[in-house]
N, CA, C and O atoms as a Maestro MAE file, in Angstrom:
{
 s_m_m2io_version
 :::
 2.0.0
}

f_m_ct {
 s_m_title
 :::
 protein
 m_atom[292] {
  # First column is atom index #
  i_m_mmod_type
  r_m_x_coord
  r_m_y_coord
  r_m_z_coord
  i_m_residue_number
  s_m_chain_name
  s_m_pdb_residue_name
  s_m_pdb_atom_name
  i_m_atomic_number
  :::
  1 25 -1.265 6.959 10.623 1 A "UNK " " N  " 7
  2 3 -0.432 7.732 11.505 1 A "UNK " " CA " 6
  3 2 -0.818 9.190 11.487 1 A "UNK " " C  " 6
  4 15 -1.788 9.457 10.778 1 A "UNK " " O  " 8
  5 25 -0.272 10.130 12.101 2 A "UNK " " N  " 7
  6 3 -0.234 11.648 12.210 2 A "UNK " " CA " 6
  7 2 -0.476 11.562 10.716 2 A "UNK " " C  " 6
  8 15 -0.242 10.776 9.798 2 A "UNK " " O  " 8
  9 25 -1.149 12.929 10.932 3 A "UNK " " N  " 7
  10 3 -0.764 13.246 9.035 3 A "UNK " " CA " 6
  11 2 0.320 14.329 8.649 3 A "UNK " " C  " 6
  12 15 0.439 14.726 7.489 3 A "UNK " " O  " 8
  13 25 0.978 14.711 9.526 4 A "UNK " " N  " 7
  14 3 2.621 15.021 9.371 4 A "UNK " " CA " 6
  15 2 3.116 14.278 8.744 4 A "UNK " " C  " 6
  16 15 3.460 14.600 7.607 4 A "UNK " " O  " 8
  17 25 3.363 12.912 9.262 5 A "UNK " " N  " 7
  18 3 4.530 12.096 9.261 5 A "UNK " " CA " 6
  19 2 3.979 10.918 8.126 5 A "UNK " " C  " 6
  20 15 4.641 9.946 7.761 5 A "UNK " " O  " 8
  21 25 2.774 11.223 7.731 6 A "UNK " " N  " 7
  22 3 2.319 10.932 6.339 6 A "UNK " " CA " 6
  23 2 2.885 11.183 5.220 6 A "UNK " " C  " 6
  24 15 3.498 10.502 4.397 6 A "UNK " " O  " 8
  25 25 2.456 12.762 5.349 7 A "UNK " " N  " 7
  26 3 3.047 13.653 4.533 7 A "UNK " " CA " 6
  27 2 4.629 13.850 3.791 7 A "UNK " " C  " 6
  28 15 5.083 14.000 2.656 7 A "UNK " " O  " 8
  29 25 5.067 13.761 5.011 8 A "UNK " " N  " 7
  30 3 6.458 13.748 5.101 8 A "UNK " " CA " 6
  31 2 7.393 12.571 5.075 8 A "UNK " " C  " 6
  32 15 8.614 12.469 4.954 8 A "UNK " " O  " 8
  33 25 6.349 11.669 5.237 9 A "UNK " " N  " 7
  34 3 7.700 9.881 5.093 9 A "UNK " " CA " 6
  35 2 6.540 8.758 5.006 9 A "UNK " " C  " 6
  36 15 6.194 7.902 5.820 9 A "UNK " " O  " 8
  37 25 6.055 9.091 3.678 10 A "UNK " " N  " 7
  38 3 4.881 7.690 3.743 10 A "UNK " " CA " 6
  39 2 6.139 6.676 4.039 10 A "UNK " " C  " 6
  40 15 7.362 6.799 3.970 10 A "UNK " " O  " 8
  41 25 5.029 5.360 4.490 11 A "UNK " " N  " 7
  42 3 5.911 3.832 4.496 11 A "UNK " " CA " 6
  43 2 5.096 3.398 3.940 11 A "UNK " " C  " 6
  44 15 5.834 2.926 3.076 11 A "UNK " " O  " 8
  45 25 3.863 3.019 3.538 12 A "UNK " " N  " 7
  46 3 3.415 2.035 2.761 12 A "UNK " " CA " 6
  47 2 3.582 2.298 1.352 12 A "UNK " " C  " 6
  48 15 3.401 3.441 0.934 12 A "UNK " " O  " 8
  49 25 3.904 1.372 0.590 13 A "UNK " " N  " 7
  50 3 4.388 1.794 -0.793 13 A "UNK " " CA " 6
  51 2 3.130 1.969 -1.783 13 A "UNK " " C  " 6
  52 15 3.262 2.255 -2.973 13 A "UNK " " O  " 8
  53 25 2.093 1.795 -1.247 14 A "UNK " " N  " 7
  54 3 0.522 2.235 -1.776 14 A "UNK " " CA " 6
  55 2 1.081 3.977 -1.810 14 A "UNK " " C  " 6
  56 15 1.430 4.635 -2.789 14 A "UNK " " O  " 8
  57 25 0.995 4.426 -0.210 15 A "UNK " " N  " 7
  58 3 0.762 5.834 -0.110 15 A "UNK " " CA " 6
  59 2 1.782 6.407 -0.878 15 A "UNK " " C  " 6
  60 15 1.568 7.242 -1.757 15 A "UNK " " O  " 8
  61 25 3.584 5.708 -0.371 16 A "UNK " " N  " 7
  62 3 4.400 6.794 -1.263 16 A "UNK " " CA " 6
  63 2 4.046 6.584 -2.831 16 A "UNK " " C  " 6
  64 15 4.434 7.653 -3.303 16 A "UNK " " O  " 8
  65 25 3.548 5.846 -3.876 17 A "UNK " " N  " 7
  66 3 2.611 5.920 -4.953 17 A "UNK " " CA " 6
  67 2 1.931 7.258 -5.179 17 A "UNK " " C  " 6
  68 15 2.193 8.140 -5.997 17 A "UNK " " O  " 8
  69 25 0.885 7.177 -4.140 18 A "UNK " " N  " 7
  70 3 0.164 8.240 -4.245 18 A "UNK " " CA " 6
  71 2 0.847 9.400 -4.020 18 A "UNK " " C  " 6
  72 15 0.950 9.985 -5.098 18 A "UNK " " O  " 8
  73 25 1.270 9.903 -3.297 19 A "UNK " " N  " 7
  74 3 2.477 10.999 -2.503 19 A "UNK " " CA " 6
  75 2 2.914 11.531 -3.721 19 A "UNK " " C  " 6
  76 15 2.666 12.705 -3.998 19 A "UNK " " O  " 8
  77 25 3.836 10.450 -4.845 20 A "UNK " " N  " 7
  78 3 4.410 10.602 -6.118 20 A "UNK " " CA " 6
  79 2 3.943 11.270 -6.897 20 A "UNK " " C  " 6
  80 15 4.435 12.264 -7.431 20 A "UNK " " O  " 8
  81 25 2.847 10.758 -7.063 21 A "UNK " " N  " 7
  82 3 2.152 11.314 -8.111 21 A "UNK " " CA " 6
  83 2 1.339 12.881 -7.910 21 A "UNK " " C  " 6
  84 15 0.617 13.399 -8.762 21 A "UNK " " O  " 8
  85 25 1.562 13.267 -7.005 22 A "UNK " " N  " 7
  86 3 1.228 14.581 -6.693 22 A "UNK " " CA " 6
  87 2 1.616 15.643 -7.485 22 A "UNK " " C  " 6
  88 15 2.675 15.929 -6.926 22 A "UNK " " O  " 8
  89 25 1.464 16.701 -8.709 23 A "UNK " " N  " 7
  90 3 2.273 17.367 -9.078 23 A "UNK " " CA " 6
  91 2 2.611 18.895 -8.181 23 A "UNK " " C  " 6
  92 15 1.918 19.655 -7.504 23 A "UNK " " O  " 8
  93 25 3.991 18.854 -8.578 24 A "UNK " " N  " 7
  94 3 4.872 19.684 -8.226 24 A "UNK " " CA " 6
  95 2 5.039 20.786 -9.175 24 A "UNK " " C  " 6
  96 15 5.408 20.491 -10.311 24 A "UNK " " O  " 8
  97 25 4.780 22.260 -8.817 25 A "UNK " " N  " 7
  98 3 4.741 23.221 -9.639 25 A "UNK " " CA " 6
  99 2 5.610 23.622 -10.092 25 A "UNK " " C  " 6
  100 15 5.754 23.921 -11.278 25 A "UNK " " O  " 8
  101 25 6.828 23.763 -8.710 26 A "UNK " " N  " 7
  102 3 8.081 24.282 -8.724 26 A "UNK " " CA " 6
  103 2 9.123 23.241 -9.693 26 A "UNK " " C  " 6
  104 15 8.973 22.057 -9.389 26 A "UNK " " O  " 8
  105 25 9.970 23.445 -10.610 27 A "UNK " " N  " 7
  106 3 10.283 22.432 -11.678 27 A "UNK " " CA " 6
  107 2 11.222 22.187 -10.833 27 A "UNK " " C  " 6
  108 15 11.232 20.983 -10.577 27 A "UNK " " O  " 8
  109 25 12.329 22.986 -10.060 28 A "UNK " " N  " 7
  110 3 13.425 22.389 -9.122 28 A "UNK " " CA " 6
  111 2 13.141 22.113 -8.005 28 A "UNK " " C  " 6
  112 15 14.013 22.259 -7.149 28 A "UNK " " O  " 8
  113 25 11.845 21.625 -7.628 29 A "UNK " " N  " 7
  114 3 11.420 21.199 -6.580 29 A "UNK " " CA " 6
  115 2 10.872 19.520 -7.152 29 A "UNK " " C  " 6
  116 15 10.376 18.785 -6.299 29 A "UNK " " O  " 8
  117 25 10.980 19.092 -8.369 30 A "UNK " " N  " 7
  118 3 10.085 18.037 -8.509 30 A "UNK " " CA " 6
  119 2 10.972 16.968 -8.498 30 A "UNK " " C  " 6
  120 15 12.097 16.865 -8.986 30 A "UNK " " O  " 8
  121 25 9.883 15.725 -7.491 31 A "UNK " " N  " 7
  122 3 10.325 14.496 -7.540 31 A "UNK " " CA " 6
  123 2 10.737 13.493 -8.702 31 A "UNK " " C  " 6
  124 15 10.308 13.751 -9.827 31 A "UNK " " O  " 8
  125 25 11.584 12.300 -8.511 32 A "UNK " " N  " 7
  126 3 11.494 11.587 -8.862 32 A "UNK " " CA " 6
  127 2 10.382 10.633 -9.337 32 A "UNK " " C  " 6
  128 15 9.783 10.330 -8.305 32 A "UNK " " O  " 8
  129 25 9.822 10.023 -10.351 33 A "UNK " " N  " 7
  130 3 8.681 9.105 -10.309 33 A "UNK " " CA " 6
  131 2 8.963 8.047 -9.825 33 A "UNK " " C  " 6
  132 15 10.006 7.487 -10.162 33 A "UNK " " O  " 8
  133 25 8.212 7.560 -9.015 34 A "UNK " " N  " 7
  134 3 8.098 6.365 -8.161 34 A "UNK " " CA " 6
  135 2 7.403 5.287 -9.162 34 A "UNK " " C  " 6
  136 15 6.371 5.245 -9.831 34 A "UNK " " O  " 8
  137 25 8.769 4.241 -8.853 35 A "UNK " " N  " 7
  138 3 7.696 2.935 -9.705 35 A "UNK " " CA " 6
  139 2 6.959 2.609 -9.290 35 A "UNK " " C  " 6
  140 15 7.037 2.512 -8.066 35 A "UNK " " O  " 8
  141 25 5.434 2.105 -10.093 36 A "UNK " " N  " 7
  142 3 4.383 1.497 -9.767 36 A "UNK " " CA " 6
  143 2 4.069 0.260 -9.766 36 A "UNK " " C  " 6
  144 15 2.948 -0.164 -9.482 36 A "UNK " " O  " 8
  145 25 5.313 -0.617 -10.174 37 A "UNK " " N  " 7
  146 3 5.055 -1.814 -9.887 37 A "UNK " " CA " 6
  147 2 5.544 -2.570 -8.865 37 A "UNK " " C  " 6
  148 15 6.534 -3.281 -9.038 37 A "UNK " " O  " 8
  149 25 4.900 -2.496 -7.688 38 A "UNK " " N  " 7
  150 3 4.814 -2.996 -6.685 38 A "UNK " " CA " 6
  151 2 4.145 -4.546 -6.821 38 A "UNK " " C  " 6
  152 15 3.382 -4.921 -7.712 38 A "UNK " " O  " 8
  153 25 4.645 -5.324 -5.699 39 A "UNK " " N  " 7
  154 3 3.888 -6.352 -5.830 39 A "UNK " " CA " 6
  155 2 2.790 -6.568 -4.291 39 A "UNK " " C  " 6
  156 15 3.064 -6.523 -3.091 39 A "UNK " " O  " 8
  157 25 1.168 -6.872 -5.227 40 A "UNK " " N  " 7
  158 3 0.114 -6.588 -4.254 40 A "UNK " " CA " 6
  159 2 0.242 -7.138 -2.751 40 A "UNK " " C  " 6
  160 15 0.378 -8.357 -2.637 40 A "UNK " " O  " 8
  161 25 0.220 -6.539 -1.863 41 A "UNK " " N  " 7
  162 3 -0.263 -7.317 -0.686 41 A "UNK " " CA " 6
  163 2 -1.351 -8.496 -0.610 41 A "UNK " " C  " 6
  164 15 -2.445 -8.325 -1.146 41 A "UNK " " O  " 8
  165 25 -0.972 -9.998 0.228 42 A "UNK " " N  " 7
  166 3 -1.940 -11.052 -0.064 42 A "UNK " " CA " 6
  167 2 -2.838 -10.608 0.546 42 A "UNK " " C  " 6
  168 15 -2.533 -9.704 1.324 42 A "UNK " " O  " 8
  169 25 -4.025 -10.940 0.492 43 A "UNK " " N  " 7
  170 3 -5.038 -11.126 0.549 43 A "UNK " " CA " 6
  171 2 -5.430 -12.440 1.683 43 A "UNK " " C  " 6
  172 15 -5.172 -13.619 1.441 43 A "UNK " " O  " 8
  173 25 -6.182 -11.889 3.101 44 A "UNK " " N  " 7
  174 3 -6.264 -12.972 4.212 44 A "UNK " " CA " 6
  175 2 -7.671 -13.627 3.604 44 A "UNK " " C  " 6
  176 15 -7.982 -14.812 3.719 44 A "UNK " " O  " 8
  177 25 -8.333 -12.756 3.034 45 A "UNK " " N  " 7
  178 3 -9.459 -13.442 2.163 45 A "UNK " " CA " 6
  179 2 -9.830 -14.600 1.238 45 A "UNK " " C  " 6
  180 15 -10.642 -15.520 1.140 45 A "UNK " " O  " 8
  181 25 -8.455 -13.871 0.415 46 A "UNK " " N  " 7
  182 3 -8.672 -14.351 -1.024 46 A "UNK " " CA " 6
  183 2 -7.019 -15.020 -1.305 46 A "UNK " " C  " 6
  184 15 -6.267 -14.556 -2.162 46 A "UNK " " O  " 8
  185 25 -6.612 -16.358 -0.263 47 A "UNK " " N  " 7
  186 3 -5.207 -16.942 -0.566 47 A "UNK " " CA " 6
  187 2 -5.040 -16.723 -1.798 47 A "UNK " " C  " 6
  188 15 -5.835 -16.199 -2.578 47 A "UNK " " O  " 8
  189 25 -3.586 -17.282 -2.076 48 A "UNK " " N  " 7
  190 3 -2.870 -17.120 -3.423 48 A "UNK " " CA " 6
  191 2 -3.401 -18.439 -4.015 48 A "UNK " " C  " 6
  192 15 -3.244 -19.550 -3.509 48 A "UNK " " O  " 8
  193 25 -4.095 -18.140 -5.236 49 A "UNK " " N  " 7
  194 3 -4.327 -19.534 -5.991 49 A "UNK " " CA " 6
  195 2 -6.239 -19.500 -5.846 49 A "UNK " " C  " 6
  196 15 -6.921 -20.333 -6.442 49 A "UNK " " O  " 8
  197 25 -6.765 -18.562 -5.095 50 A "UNK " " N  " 7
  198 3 -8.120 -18.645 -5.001 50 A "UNK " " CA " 6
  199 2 -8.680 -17.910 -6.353 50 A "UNK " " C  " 6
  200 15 -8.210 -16.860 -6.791 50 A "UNK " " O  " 8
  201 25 -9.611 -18.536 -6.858 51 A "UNK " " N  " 7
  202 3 -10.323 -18.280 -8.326 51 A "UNK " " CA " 6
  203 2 -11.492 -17.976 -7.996 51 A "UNK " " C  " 6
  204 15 -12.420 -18.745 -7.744 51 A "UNK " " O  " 8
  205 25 -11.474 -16.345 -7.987 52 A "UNK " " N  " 7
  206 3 -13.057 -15.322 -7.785 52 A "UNK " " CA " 6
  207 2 -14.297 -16.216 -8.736 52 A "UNK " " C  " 6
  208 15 -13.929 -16.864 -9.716 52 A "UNK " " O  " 8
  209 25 -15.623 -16.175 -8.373 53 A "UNK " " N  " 7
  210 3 -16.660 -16.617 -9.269 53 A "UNK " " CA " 6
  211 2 -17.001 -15.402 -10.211 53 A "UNK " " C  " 6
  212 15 -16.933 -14.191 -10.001 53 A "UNK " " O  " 8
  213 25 -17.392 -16.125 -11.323 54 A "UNK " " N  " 7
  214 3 -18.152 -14.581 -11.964 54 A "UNK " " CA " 6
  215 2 -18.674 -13.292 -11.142 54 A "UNK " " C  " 6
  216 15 -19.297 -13.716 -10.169 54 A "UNK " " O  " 8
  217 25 -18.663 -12.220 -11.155 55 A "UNK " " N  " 7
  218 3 -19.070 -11.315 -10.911 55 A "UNK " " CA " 6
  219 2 -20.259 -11.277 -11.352 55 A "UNK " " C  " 6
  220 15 -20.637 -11.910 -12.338 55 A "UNK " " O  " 8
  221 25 -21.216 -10.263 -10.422 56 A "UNK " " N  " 7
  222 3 -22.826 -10.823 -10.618 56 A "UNK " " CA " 6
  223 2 -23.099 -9.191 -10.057 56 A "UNK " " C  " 6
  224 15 -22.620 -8.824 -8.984 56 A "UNK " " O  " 8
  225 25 -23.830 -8.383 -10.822 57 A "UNK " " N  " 7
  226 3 -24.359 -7.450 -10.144 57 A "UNK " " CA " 6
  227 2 -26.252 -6.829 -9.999 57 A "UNK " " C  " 6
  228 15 -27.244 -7.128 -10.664 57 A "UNK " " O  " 8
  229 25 -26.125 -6.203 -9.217 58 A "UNK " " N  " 7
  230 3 -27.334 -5.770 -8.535 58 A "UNK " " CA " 6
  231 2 -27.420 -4.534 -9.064 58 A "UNK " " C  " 6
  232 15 -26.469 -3.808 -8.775 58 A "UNK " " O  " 8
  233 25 -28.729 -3.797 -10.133 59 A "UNK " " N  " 7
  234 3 -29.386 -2.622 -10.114 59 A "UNK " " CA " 6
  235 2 -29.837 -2.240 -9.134 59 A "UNK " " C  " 6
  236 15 -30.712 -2.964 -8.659 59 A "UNK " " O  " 8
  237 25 -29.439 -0.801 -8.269 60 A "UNK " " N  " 7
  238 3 -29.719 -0.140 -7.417 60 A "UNK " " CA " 6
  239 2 -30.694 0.873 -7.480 60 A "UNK " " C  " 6
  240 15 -31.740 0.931 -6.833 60 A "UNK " " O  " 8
  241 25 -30.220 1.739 -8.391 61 A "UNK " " N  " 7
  242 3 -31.092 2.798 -9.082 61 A "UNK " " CA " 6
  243 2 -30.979 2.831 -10.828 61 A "UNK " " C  " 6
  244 15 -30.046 2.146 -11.246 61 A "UNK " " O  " 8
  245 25 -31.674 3.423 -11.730 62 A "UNK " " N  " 7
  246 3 -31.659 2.929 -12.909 62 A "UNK " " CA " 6
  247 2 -29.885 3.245 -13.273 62 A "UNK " " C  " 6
  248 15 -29.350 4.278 -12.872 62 A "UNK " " O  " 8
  249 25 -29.293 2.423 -13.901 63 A "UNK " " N  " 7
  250 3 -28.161 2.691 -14.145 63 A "UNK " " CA " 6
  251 2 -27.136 2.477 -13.404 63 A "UNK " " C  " 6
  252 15 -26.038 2.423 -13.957 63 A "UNK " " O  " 8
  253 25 -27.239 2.296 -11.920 64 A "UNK " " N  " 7
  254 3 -26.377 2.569 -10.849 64 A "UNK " " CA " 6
  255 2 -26.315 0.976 -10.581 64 A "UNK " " C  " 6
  256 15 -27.382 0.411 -10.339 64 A "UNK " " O  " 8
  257 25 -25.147 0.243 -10.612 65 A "UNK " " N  " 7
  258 3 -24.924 -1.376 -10.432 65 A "UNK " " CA " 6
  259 2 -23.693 -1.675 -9.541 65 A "UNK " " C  " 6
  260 15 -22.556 -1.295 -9.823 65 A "UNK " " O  " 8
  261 25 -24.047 -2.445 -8.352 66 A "UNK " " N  " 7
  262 3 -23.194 -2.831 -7.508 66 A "UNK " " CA " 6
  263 2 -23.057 -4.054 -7.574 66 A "UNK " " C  " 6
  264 15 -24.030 -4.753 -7.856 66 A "UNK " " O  " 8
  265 25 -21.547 -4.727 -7.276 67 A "UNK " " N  " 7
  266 3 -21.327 -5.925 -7.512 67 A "UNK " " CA " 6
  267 2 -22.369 -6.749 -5.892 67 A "UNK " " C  " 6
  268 15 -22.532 -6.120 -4.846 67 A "UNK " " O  " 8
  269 25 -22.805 -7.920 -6.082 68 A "UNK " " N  " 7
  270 3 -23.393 -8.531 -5.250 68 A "UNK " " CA " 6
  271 2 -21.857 -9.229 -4.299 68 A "UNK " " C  " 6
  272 15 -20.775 -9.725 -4.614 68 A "UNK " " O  " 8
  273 25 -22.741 -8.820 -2.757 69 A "UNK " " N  " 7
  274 3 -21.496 -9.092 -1.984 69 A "UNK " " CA " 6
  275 2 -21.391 -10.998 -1.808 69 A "UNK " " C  " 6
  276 15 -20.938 -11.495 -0.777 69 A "UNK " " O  " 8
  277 25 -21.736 -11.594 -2.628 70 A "UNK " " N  " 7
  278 3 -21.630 -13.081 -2.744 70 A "UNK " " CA " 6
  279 2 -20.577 -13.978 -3.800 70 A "UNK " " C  " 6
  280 15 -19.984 -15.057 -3.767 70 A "UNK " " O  " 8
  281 25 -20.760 -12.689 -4.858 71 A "UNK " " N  " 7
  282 3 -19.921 -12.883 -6.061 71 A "UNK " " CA " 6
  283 2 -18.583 -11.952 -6.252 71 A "UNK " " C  " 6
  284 15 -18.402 -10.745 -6.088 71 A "UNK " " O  " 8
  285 25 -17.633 -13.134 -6.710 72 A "UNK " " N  " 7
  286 3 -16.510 -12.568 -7.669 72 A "UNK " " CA " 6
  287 2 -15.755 -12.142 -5.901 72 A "UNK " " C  " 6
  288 15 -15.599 -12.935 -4.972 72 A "UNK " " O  " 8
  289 25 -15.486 -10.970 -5.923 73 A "UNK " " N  " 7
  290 3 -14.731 -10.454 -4.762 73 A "UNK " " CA " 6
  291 2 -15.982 -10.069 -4.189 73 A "UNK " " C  " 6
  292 15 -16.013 -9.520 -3.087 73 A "UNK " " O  " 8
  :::
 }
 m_bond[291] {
  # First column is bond index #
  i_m_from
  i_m_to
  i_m_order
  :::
  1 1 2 1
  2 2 3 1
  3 3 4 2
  4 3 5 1
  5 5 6 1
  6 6 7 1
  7 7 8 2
  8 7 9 1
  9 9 10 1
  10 10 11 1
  11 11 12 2
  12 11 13 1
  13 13 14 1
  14 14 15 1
  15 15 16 2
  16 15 17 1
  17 17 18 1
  18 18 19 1
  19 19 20 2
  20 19 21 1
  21 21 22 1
  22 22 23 1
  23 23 24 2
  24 23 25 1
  25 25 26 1
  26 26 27 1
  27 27 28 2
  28 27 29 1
  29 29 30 1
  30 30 31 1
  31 31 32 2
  32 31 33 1
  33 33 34 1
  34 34 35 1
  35 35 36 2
  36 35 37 1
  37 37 38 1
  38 38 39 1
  39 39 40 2
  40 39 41 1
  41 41 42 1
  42 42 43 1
  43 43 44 2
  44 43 45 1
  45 45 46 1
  46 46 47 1
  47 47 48 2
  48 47 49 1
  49 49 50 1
  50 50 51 1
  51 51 52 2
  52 51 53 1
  53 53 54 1
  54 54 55 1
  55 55 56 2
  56 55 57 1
  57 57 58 1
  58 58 59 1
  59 59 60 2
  60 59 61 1
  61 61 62 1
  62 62 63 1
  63 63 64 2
  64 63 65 1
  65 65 66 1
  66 66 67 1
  67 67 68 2
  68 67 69 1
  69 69 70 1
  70 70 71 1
  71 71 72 2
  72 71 73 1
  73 73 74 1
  74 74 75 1
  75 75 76 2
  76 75 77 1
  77 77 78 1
  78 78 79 1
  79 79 80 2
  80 79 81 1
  81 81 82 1
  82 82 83 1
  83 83 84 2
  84 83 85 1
  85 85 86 1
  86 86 87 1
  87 87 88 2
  88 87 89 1
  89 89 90 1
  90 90 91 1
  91 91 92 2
  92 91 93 1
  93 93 94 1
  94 94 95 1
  95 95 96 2
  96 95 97 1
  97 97 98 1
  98 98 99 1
  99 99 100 2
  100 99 101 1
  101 101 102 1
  102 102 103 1
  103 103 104 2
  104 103 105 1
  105 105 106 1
  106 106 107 1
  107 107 108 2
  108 107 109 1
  109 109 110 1
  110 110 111 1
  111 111 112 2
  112 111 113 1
  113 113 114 1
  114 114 115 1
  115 115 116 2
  116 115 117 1
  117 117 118 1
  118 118 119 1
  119 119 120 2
  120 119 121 1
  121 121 122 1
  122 122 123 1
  123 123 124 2
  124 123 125 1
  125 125 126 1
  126 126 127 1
  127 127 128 2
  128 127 129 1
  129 129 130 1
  130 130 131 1
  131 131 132 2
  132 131 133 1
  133 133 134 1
  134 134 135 1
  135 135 136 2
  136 135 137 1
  137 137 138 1
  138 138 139 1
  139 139 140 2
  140 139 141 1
  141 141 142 1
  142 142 143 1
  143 143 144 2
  144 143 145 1
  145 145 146 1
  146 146 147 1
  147 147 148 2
  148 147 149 1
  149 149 150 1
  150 150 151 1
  151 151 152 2
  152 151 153 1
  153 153 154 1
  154 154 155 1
  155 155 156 2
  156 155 157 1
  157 157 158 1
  158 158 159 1
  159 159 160 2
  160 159 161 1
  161 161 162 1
  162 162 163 1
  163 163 164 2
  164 163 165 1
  165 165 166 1
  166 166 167 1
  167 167 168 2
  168 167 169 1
  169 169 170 1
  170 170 171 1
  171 171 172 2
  172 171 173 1
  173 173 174 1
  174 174 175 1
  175 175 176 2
  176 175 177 1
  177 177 178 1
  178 178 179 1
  179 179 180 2
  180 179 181 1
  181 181 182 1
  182 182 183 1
  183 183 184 2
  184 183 185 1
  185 185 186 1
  186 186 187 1
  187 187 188 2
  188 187 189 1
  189 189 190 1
  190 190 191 1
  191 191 192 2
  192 191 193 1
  193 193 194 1
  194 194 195 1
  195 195 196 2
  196 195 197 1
  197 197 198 1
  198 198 199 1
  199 199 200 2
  200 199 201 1
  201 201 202 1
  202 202 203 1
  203 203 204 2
  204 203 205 1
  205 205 206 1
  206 206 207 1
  207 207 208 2
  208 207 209 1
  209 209 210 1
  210 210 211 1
  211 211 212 2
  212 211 213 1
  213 213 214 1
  214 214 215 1
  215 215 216 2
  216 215 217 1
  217 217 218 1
  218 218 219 1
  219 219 220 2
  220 219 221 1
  221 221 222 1
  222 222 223 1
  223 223 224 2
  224 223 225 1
  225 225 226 1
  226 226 227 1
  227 227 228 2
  228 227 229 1
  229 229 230 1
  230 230 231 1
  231 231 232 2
  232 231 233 1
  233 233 234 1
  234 234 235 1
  235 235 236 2
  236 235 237 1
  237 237 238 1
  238 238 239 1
  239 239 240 2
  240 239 241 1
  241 241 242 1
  242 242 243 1
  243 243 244 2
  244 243 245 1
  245 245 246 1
  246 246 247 1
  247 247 248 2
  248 247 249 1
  249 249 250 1
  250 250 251 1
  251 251 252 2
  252 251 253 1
  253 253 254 1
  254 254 255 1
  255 255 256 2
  256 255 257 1
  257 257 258 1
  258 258 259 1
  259 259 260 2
  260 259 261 1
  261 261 262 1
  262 262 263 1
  263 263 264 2
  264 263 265 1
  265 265 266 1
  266 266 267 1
  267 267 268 2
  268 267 269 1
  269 269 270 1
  270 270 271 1
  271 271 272 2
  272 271 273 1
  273 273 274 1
  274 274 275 1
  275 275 276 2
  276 275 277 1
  277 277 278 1
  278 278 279 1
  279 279 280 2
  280 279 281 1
  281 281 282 1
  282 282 283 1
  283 283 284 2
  284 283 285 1
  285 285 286 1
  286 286 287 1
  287 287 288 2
  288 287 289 1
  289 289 290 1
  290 290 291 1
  291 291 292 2
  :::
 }
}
């Protein structure tokens, strides 16, 4: 959305998370902490009950390892 109305009234409970955790300098200005335990959004991918394969990764550059887009997630 706008990033006003971001700012000002997340709805996804990801963003107000993030929003939360922002610190506030002013001490009578500071929020409440927002719980973080939310429960995840499903997955159109990965139904409920689907069992990822091992994770398998790919050297890119020395050191630098990306998961292979075949494995795991």
């Amino acid at each position: 959305g706008p990033r006003a109305a971001v700012f000002e009234n997340p709805r996804h409970p990801y963003t107000q998370a993030l929003m939360s955790a922002v610190p506030i300098a002013d001490p009578t200005r500071r929020k409440s902490e927002k719980d973080l335990n939310f429960k995840p959004i499903p997955s159109p991918i990965h139904p409920v009950g689907h069992e990822p394969g091992p994770s398998e990764y790919e050297e890119v550059t020395p050191g630098h390892f990306v998961m292979t887009s075949d494995s795991g997630y």
